[in-house]
C-alpha positions in Angstrom: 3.6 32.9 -94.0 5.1 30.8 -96.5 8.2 31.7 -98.6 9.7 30.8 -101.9 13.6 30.7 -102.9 13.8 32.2 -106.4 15.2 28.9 -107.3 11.4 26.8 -106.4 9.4 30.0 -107.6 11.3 29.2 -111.3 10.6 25.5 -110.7 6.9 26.5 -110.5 6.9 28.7 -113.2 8.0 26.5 -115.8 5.8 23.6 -114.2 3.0 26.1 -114.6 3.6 26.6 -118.1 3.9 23.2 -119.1 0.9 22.0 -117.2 -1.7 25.3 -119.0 -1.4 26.2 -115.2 0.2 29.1 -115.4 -2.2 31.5 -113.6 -3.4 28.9 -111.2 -2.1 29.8 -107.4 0.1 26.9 -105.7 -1.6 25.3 -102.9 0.7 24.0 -100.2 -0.7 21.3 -98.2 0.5 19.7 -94.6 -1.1 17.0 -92.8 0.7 15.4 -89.6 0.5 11.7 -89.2 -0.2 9.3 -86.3 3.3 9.2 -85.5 3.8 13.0 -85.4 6.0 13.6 -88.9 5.0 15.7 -91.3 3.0 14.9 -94.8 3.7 17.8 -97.3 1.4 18.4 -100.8 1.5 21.2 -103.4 0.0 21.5 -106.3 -1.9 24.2 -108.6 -5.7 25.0 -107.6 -8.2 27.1 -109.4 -10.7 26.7 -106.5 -10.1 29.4 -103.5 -12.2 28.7 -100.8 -13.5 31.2 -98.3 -11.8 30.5 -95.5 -8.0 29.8 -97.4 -5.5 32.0 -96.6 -3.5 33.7 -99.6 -0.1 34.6 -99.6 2.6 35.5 -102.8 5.9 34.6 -102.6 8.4 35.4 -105.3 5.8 36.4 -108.0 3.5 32.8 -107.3 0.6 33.0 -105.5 0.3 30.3 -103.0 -3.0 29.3 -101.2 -3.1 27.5 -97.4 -6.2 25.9 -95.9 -6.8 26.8 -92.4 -5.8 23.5 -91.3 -2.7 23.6 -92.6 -2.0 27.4 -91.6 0.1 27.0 -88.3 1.9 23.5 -89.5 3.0 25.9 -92.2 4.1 29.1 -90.6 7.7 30.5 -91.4 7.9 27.4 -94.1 10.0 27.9 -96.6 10.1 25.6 -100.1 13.2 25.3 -102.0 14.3 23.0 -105.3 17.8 21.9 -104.6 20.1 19.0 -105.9 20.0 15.8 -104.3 22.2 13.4 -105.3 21.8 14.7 -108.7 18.5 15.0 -108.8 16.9 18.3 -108.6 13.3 18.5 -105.6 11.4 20.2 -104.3 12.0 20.4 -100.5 10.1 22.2 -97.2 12.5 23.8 -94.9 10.0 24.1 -91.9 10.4 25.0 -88.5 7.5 23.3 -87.0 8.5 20.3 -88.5 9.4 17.4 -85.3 12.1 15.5 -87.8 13.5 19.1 -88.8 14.5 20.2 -85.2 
């Protein structure tokens, strides 16, 4: 399962609404490269395939592919300052550069 703080979930929101995207779920992406770290996308998607997985989080729906399932479990995304700029960021447990 994947989590939102209600601090990212706003971030989306208002992303959503200025993109026309605001009933589109989130899909949240994860490949893992050659060298083991971790590749994170999101991103609003109309298309739900079969075999996605659906989650909601916060009021946002959020689609995973099955591929990225397990990478993804216990994730949670947050949008925090960093050096004065506001981000997105994953807080992850299976990440290898997170442990």
């Amino acid at each position: 399962m994947i989590s939102l703080t209600p601090e990212a979930a706003e971030h989306i929101r208002e992303s959503a609404s200025q993109g026309n995207m605001a009933d589109m779920p989130l899909r949240v992406a994860v490949t893992r490269r050659e060298d083991g770290s971790f590749h994170y996308a999101l991103g609003f998607d109309d298309i739900n395939r079969q075999d996605d997985h659906n989650f909601e989080s916060e009021g946002i729906k959020i689609v995973v592919a099955p591929q990225s399932l397990e990478m993804l479990n216990g994730a949670i995304i947050d949008y925090v300052d960093l050096d004065g700029s506001k981000e997105i960021i994953f807080i992850n447990p299976n990440d290898p550069a997170q442990q």
